[in-house]
N, C-alpha and C positions, 0 to 999 in steps of 0.2 A: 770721718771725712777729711781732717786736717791731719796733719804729719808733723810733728814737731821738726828743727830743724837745727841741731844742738851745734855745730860749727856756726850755722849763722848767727844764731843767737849769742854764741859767746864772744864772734868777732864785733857783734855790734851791740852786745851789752844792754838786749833786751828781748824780747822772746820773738821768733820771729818759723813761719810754717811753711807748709805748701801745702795744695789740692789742685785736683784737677776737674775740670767741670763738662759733665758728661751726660745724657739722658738721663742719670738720677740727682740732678744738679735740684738744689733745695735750697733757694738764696736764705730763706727765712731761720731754715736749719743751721746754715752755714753761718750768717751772725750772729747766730747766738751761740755755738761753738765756737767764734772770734774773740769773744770777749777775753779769751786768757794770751792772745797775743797781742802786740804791737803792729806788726808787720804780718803780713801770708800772700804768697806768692800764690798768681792761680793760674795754670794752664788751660788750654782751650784750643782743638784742631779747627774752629770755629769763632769767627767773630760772634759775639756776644753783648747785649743790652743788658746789661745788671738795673735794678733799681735804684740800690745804696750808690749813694754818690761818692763814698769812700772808697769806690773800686775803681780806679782807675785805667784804662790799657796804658800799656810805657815800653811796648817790646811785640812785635811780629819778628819772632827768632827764625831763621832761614840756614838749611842744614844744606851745604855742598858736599858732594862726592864724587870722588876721579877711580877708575882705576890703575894702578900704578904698573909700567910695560918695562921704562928704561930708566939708566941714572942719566942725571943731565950733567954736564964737564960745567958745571960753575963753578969759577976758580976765585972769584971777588967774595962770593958770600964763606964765610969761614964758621968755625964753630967757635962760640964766645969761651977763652980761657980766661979772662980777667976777673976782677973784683965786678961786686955788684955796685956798681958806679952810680950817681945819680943820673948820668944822660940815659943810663939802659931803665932806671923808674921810670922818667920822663917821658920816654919812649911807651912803656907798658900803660902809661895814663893818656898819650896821645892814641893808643888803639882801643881805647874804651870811649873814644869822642860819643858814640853813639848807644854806651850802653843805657841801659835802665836804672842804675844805681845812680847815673851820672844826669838824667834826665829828669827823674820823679825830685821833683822841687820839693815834696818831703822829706827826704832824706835829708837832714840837714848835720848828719852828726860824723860829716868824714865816712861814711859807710865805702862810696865810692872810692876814695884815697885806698881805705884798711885793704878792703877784695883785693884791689888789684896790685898794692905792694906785697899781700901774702902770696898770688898769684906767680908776679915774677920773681921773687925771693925763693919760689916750690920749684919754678921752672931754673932759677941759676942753681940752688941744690941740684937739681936732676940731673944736671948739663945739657939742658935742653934748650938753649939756645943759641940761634947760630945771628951772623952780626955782617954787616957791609962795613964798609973800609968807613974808618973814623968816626961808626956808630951815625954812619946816615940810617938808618933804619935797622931792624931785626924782627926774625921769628921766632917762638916759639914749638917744638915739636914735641911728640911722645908716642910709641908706639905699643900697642898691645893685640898680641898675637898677629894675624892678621891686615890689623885695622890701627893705620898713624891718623891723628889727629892733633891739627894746627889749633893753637892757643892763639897766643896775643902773635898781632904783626902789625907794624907799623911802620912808616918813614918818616924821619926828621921835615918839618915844615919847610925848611930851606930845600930840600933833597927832594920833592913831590915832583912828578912829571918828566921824571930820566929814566922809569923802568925800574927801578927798585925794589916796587912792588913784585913784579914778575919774576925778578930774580932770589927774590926771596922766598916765593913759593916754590920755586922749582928746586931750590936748594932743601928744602925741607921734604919735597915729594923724593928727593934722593936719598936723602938721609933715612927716611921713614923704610922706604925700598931696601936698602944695607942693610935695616936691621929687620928684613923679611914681612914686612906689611905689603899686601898685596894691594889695599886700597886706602885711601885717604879721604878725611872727611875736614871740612870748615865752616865753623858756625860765623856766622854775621845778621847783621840788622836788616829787614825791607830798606828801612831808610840811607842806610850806608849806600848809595848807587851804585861809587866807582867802586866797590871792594864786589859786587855781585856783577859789575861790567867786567871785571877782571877775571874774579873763576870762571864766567862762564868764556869765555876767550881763551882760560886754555884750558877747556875741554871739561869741564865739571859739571855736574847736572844735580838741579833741586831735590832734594830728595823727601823732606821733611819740612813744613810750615806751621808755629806754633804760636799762637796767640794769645801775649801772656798779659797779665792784670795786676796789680798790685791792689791787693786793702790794706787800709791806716787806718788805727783808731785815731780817733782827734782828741 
């Protein structure tokens, strides 16, 4: 039923799972196969009442996709050649405002921090990041076969509400597009608004909603 989950567990330095909770969902099974982790991540195409009060929801994950037609002439957003600098962290830790690492008030051991410095550290290796003029904001991209998929995006607090956002996705739908992805996909939060007011404005549609749970042992 559980899946060990050996990057997690060694990023945060205790054992940590997943499962997914489906008509053969067995809470009673399930905690008692919990016992040899810490942490276990549970997925769910379904809201869900658990028992154990150790389960908490902390993520209704929300899967956008576009299909990709033309490049767009964005000439402001560029592709990051610099060092991995502290404003492009800072930046990678302001686009997780909403995740689950960063919200489950258990987590108290940097878990949040760890992810998402490995995160953009995979994505500066990659050279997958592209960046606005003086690191007002930056995305993430990656493409495989067909299908680019946006990581982390974010805009500097000062830089909010000039469209950055926009041009940062369009700079990444073009990027993905050059290197032969036909379509593009972006995960974010229910709770995130303005990031689900924004795909859906240029053109992207829901594709995927998944309702995720954390258990802790205490």
């Amino acid at each position: 039923m559980i899946s060990p989950l050996p990057f997690d567990s060694s990023l945060f330095n205790y054992p940590v799972g997943k499962t997914n909770q489906g008509s053969d969902w067995n809470e009673k099974e399930f905690l008692e196969e919990a016992k040899d982790y810490q942490l276990i991540y549970i997925f769910s195409q379904n809201p869900v009442q658990f028992e154990s009060q150790d389960i908490v929801h902390v993520d209704t994950k929300l899967t956008f996709q576009k299909e990709l037609k033309q490049i767009h002439e964005e000439t402001e957003v560029q592709k990051w050649e610099g060092e991995l600098v502290p404003e492009l962290i800072d930046l990678a830790f302001l686009s997780g405002s909403f995740s689950r690492f960063k919200l489950d008030r258990r987590l108290k051991n940097k878990e949040f921090e760890n992810l998402y410095n490995i995160w953009i550290e995979n994505a500066w290796e990659g050279k997958q990041i592209l960046s606005a003029p003086d690191l007002a904001g930056m995305v993430t991209v990656d493409t495989e076969k067909e299908m680019g998929k946006i990581g982390l995006i974010a805009v500097s607090e000062k830089q909010q509400g000039k469209g950055w956002g926009k041009k940062l996705v369009k700079a990444a739908e073009s990027k993905a597009l050059s290197q032969g992805a036909q379509f593009i996909q972006i995960p974010t939060q229910e709770q995130n608004i303005p990031a689900c007011n924004l795909y859906t404005s240029l053109g992207y549609s829901l594709i995927e909603k998944v309702y995720v749970y954390h258990w802790w042992k205490r």
